[in-house]
C-alpha positions in Angstrom: -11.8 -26.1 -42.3 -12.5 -27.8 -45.5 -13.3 -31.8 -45.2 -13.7 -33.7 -48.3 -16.6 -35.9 -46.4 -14.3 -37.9 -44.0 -16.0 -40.4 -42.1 -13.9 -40.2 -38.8 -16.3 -38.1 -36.9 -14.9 -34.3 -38.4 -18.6 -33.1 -39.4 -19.9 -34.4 -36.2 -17.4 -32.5 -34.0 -17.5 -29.5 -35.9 -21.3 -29.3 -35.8 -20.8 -29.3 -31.7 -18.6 -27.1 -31.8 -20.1 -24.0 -33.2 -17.3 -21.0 -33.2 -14.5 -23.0 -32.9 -13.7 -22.1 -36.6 -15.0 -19.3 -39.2 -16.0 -21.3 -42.3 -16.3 -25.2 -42.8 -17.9 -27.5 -44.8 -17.6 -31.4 -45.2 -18.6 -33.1 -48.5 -17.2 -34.8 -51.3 -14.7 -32.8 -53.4 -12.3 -33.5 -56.2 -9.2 -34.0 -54.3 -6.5 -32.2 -51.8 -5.5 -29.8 -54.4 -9.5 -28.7 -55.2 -9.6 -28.2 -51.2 -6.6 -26.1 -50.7 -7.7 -24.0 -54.0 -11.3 -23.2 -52.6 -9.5 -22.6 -48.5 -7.1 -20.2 -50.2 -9.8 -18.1 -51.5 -12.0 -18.1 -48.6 -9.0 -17.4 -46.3 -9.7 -13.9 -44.4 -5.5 -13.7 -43.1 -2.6 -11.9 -44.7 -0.5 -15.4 -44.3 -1.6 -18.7 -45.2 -0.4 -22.1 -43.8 -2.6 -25.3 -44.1 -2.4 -28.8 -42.1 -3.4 -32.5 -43.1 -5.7 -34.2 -40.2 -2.6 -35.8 -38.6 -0.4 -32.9 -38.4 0.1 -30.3 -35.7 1.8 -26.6 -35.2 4.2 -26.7 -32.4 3.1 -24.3 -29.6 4.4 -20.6 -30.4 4.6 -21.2 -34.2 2.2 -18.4 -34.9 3.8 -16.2 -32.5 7.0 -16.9 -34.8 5.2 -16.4 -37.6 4.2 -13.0 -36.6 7.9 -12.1 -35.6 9.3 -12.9 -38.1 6.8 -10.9 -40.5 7.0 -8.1 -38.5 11.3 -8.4 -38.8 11.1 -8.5 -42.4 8.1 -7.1 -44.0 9.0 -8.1 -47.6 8.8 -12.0 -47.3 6.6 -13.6 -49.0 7.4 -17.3 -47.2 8.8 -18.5 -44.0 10.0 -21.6 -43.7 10.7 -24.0 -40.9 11.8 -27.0 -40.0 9.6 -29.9 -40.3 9.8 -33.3 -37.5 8.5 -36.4 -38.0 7.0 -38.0 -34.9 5.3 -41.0 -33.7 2.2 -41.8 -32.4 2.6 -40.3 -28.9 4.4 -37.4 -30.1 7.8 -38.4 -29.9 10.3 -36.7 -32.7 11.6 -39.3 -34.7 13.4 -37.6 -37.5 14.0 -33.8 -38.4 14.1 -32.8 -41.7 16.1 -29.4 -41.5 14.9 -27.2 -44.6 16.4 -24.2 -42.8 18.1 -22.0 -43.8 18.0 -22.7 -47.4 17.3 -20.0 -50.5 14.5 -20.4 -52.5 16.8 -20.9 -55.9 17.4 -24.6 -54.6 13.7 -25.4 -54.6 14.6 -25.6 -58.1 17.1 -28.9 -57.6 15.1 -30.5 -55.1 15.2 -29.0 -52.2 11.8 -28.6 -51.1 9.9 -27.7 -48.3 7.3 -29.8 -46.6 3.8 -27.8 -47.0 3.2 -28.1 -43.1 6.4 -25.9 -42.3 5.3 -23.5 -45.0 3.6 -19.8 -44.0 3.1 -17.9 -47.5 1.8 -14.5 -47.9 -2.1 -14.4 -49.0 -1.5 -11.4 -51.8 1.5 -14.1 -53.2 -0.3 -16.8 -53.2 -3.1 -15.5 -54.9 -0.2 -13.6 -57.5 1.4 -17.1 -58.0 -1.0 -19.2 -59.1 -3.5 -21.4 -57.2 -2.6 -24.9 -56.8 -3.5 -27.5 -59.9 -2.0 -30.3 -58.7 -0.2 -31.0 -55.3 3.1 -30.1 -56.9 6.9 -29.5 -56.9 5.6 -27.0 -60.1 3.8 -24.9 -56.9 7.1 -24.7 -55.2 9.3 -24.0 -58.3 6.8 -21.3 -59.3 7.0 -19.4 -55.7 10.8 -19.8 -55.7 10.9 -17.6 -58.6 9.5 -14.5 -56.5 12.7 -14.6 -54.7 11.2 -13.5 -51.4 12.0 -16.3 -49.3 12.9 -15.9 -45.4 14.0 -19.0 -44.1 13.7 -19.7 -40.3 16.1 -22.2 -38.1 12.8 -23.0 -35.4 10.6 -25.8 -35.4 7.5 -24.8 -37.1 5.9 -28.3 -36.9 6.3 -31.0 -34.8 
């Protein structure tokens, strides 16, 4: 869990909470991009997702995750679906990304990161994010080793 020094009580809850994650640190960094970059080394798993402090995974996500993995072994992302909701968690819009290849990433059609599971060994291959970029998306595209999933990944 990487904080760039919030002050809405994250360092205080996670020093509480001992265990409740692997690694975390809260100080002042350079920027979203500089966190992601320094999580995606430290990360232990073979796939990689990552969350803003307002976002949430639907329950089961990870067990579709892993299904889908497990189904076919050679993707390198799996995509979902991503719903906007409201304050008391109440879907307001769905943006349906699903199923779309990976060669229209290249017009536009992007995924939203927090629907987004990539491979460890590909992100790491692809590059490591500069900026918070369409360039990131464009770059992973280019693998061609997209599996697109119809579920809600994030509500």
């Amino acid at each position: 869990m990487l904080d760039g020094g919030s002050t809405d009580g994250t360092k205080e809850y996670l020093k509480t909470s001992p265990g409740c994650v692997t690694y975390w640190r809260s100080y002042q960094d350079r920027g979203q991009s500089h966190a992601l970059n320094e999580g995606f080394v430290k990360a232990s798993g073979d796939w990689i997702g990552w969350q803003n402090s307002d976002d949430f995974y639907y329950p089961g996500t990870f067990w579709t995750v892993a299904k889908i993995a497990r189904i076919y072994p050679q993707a390198g992302v799996i995509v979902g679906d991503t719903a906007i909701v409201d304050q008391y968690g109440v879907v307001r819009t769905l943006i349906g990304i699903s199923p779309v290849p990976a060669r229209l990433w290249l017009r536009g059609y992007w995924p939203y990161n927090q629907a987004v599971f990539i491979r460890h060994e590909l992100v790491l291959k692809v590059c490591q994010l500069m900026n918070h970029s369409i360039s990131t998306w464009i770059r992973y595209a280019g693998e061609n080793c997209v599996i697109s999933t119809a579920c809600r990944l994030r509500e």
